[in-house]
N, CA, C and O of each residue as an XYZ file, in Angstrom:
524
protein
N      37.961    -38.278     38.952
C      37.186    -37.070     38.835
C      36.555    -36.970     37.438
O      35.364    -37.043     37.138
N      37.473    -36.813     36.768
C      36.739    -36.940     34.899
C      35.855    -38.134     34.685
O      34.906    -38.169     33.902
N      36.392    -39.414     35.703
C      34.909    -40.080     35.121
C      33.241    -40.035     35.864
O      32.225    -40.666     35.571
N      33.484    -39.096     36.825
C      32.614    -38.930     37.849
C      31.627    -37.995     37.148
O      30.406    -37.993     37.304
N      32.513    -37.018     36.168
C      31.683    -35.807     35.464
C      31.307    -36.434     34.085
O      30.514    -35.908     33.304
N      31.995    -37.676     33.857
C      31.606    -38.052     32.541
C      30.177    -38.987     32.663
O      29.272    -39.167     31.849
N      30.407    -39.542     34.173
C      28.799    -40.531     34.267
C      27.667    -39.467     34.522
O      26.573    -39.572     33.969
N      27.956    -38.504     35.326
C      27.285    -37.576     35.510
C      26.485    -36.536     33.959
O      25.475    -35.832     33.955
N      27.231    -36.786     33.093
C      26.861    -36.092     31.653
C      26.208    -37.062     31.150
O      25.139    -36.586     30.769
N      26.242    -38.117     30.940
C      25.533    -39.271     30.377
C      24.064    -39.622     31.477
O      23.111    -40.258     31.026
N      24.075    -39.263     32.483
C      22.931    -39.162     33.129
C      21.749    -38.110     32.688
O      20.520    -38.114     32.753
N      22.718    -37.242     32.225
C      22.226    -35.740     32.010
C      21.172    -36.059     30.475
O      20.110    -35.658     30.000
N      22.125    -36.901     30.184
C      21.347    -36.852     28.195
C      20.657    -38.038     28.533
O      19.919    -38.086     27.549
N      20.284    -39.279     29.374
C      19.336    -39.944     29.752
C      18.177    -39.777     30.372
O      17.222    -40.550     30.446
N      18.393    -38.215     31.018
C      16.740    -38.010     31.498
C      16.166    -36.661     30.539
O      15.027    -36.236     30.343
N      17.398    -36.255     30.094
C      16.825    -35.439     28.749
C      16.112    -36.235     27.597
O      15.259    -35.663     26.917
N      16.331    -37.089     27.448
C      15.253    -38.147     26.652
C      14.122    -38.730     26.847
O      13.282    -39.129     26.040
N      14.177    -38.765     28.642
C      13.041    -38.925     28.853
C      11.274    -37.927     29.243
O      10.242    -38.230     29.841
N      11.782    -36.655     28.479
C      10.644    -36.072     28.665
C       9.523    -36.595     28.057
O       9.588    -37.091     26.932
N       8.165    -36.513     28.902
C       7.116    -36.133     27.864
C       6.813    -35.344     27.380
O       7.020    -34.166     27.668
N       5.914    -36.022     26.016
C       5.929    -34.882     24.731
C       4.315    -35.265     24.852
O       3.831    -36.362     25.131
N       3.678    -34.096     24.575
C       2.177    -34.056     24.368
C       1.478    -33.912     22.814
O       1.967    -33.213     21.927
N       0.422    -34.599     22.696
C       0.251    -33.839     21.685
C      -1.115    -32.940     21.665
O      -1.910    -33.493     22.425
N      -1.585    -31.982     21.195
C      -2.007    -30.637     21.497
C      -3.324    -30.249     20.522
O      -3.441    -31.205     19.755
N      -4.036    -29.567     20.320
C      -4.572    -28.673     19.275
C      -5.800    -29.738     18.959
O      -5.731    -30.915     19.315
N      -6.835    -29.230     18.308
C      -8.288    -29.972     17.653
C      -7.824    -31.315     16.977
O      -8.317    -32.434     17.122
N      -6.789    -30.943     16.226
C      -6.618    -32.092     15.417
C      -5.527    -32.951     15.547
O      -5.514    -33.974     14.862
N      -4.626    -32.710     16.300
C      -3.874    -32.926     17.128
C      -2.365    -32.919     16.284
O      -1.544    -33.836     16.298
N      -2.250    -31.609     15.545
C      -1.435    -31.229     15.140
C      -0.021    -30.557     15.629
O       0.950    -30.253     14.936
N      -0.187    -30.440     16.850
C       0.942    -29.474     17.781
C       1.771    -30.518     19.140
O       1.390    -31.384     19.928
N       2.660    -30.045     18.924
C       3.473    -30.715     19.969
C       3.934    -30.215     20.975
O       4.541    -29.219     20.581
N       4.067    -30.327     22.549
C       4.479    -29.896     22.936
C       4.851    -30.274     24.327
O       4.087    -31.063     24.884
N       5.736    -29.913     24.889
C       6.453    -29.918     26.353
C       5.889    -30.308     28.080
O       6.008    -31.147     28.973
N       5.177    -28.936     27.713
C       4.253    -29.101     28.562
C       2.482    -29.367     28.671
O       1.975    -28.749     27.734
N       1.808    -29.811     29.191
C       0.399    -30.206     29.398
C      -0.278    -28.981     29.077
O      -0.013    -27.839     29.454
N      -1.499    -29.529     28.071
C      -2.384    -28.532     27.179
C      -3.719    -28.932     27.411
O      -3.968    -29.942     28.071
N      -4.476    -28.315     26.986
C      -6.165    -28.742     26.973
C      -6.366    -29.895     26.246
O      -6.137    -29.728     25.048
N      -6.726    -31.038     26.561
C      -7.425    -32.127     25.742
C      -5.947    -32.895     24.938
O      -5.985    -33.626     23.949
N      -4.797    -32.496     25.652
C      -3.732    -33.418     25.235
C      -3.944    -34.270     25.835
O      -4.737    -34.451     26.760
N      -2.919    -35.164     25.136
C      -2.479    -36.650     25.775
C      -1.171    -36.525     25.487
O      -0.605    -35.739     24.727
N      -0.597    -37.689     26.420
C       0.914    -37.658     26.208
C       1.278    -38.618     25.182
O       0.639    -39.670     25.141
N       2.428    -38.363     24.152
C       3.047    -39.331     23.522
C       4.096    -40.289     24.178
O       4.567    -40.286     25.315
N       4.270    -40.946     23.320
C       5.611    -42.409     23.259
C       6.483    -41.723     22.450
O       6.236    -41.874     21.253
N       7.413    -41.023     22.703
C       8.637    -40.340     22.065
C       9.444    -41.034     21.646
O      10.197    -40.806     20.700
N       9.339    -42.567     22.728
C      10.849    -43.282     22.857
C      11.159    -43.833     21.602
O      10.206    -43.966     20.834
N      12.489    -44.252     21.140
C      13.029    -45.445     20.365
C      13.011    -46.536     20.178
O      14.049    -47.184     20.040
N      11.651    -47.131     20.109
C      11.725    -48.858     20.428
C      12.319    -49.714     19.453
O      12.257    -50.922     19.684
N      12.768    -49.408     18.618
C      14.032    -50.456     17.210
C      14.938    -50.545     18.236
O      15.476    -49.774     19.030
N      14.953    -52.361     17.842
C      15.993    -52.945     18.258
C      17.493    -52.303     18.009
O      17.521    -51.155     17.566
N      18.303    -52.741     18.177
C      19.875    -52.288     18.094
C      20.265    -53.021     16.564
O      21.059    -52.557     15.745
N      19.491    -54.262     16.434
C      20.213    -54.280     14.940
C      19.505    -53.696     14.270
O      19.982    -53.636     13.137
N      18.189    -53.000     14.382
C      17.151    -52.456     13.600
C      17.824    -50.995     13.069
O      18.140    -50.678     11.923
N      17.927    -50.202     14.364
C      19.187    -49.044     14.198
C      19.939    -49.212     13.243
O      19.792    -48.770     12.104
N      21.154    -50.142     13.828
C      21.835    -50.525     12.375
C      21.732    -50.503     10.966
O      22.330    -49.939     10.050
N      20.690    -51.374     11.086
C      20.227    -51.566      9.559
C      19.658    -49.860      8.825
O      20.128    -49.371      7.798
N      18.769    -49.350      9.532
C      18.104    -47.837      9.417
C      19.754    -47.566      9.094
O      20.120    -47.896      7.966
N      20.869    -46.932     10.096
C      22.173    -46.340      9.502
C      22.537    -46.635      8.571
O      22.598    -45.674      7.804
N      22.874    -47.592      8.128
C      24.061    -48.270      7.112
C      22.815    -47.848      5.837
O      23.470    -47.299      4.952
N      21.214    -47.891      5.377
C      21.211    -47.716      4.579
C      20.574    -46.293      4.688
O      19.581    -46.203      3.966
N      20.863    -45.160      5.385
C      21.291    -43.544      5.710
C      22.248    -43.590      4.903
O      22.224    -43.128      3.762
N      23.383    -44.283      5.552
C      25.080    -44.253      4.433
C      24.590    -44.438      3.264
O      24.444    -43.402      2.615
N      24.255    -45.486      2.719
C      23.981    -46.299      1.412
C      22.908    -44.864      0.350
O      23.168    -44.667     -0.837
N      22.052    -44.254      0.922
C      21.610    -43.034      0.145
C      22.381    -41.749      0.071
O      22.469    -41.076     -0.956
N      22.921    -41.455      1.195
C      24.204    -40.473      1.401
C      24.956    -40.421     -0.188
O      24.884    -39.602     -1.105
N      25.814    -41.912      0.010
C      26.817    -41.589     -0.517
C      25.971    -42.273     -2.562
O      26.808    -42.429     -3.452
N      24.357    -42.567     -2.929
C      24.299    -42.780     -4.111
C      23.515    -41.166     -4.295
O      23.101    -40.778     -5.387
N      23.435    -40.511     -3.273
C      23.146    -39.041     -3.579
C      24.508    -38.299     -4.138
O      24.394    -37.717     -5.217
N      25.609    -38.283     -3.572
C      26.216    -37.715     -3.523
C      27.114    -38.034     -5.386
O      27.782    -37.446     -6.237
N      26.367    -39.610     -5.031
C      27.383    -39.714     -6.479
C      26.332    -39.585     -8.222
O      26.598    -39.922     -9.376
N      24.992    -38.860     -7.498
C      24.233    -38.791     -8.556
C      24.301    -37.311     -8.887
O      24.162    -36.965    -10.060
N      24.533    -36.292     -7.797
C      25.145    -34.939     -7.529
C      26.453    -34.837     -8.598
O      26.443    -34.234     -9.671
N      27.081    -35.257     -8.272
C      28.982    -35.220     -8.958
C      28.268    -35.834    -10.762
O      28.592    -35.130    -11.719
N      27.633    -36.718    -10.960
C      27.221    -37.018    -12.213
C      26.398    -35.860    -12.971
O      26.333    -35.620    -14.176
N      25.871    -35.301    -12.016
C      24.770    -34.373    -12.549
C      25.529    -32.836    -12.798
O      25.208    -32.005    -13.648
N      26.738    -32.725    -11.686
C      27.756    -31.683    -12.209
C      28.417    -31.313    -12.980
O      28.741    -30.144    -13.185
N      28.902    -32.775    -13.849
C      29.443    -33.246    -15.012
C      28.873    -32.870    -15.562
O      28.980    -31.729    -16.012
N      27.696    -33.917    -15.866
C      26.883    -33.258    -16.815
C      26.821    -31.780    -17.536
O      27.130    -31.417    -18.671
N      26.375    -31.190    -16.575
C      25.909    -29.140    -16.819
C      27.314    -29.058    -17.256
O      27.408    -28.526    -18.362
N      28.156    -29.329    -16.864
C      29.510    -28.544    -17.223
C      29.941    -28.752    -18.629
O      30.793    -28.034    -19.151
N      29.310    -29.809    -19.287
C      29.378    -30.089    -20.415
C      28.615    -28.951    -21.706
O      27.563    -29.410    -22.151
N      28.878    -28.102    -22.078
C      28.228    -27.435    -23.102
C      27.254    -28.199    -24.362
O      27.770    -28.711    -25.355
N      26.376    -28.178    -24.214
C      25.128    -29.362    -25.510
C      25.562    -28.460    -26.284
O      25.732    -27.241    -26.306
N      25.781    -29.916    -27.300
C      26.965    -29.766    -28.727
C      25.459    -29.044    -29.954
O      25.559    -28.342    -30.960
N      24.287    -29.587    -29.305
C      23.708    -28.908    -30.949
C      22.915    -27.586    -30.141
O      22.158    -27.096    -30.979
N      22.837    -27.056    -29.229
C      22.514    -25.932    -28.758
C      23.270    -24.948    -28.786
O      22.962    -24.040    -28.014
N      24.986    -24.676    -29.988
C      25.543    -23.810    -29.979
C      24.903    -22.531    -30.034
O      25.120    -21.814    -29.058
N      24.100    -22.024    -31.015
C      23.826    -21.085    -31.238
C      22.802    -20.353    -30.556
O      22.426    -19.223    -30.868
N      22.295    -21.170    -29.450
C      21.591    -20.528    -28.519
C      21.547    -20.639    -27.307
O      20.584    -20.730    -26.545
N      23.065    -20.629    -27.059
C      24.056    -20.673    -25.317
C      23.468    -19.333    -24.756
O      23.238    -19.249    -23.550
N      23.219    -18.278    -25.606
C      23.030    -16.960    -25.030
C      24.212    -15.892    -24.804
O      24.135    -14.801    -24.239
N      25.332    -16.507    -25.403
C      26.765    -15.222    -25.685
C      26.390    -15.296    -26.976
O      25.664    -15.956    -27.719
N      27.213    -14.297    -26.985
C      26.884    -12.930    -28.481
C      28.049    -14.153    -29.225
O      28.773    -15.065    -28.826
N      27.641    -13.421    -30.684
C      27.881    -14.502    -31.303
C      29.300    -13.847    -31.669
O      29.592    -12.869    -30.981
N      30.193    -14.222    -32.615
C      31.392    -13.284    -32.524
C      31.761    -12.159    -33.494
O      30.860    -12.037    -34.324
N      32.552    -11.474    -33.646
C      31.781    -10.339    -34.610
C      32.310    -11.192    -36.107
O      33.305    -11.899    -36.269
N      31.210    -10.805    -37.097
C      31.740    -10.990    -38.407
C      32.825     -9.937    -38.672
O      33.073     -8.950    -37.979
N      33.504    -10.381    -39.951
C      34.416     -9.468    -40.380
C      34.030     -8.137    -40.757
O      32.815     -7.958    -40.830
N      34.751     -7.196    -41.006
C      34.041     -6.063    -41.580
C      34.702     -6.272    -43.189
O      35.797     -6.709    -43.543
N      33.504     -5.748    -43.994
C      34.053     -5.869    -45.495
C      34.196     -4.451    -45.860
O      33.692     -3.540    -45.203
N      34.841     -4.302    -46.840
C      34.758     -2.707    -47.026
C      34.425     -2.809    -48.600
O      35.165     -3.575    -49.217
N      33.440     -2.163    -49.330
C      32.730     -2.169    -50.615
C      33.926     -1.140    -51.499
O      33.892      0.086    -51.400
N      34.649     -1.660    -52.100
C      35.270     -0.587    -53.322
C      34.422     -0.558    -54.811
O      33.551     -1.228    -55.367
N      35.210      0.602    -55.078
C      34.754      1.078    -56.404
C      35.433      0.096    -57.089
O      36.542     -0.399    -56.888
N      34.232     -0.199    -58.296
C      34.501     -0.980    -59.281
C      35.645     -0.457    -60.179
O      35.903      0.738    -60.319
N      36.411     -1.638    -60.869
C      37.610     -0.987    -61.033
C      37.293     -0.749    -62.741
O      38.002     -0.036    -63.451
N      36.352     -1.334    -63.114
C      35.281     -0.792    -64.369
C      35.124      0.528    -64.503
O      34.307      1.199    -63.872
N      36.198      1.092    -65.642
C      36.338      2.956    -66.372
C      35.255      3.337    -66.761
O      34.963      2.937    -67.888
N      34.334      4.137    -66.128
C      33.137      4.870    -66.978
C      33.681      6.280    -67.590
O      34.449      7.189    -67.273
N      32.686      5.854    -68.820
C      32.992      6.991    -69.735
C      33.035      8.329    -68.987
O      32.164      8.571    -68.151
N      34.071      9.261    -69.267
C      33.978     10.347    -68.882
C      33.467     11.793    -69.737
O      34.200     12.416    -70.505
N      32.366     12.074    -69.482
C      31.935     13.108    -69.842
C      32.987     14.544    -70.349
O      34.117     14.569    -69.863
N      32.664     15.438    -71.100
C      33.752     16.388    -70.993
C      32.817     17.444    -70.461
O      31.617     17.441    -70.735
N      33.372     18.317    -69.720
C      33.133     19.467    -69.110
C      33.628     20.695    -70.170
O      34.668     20.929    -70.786
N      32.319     21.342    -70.038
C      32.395     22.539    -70.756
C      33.791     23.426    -70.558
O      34.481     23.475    -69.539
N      33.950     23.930    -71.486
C      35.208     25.140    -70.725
C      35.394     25.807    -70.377
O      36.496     26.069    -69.894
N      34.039     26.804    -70.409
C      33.794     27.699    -69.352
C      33.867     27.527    -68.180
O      34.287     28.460    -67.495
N      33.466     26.218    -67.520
C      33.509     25.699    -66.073
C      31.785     25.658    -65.742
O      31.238     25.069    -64.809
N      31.166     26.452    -66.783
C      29.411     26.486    -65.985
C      28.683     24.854    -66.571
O      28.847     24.350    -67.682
N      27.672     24.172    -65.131
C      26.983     23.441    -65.803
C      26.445     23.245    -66.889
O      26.716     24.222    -67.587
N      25.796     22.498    -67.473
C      25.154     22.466    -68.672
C      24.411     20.729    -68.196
O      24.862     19.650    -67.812
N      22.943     21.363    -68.540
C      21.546     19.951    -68.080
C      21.624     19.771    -69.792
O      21.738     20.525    -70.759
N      21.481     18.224    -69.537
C      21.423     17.330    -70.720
C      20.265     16.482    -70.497
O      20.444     15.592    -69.666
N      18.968     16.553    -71.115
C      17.889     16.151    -71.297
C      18.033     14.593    -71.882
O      18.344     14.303    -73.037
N      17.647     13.406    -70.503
C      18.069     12.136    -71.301
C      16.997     11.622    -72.419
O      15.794     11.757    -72.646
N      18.229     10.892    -73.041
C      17.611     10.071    -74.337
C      16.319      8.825    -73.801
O      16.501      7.942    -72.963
N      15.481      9.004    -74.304
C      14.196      7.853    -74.371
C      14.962      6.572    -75.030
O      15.101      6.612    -76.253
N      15.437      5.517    -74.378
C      15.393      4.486    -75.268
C      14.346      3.762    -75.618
O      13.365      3.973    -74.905
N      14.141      2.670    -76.798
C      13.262      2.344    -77.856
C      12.868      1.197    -77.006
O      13.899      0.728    -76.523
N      11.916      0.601    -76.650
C      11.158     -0.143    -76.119
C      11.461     -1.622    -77.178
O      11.046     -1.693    -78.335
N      12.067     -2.454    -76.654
C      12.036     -3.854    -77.425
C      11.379     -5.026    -76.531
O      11.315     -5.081    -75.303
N      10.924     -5.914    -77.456
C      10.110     -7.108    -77.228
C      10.422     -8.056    -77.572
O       9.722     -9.048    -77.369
């Protein structure tokens, strides 16, 4: 029974291959199924030999897998941070320290304050112009 439905499925995908395909439109840009104005039918079929196939697969594989290993190289790559582009990765840079400015530890003369406690304006001295 299972192999009765299994020849029967393989029949199924052998005349599914054999449709005609048309081709269609002014320039004969369109494809299609069924019969159109001023189509003609195509040659859909597969005519490469069986070692021709072959050969077509194995070098399918052969780009597959030098894609895949030019992909994984090229992942590497990016993941690598470029050593002289530090400063313009685009993160903030980190904070500088904070400094804090003190008073000089240099004694300025101290004035005396009247004793009354009231201001008193002191008109400054002109110094002498040297050359």
């Amino acid at each position: 029974m299972r192999l009765l439905l299994l020849l029967a499925a393989a029949l199924v995908c052998v005349t599914a291959q054999a449709q005609t395909v048309y081709r269609c439109g002014p320039d004969g840009r369109e494809y299609s199924q069924t019969p159109c104005l001023q189509g003609r039918a195509v040659n859909v079929s597969d005519e490469r030999s069986a070692e021709q196939r072959a050969v077509a697969d194995a070098r399918v594989r052969e780009d597959r897998a030098r894609g895949d290993a030019l992909e994984r190289e090229r992942r590497d790559r990016e993941s690598i941070p470029p050593a002289m582009a530090g400063k313009i990765d685009g993160r903030p840079a980190p904070a500088e320290p904070v400094t804090v400015v003190t008073k000089s530890s240099k004694k300025k003369a101290k004035t005396k304050k009247p004793a009354n406690g009231d201001f008193v304006a002191i008109a400054p001295v002109k110094k002498a112009k040297t050359r």
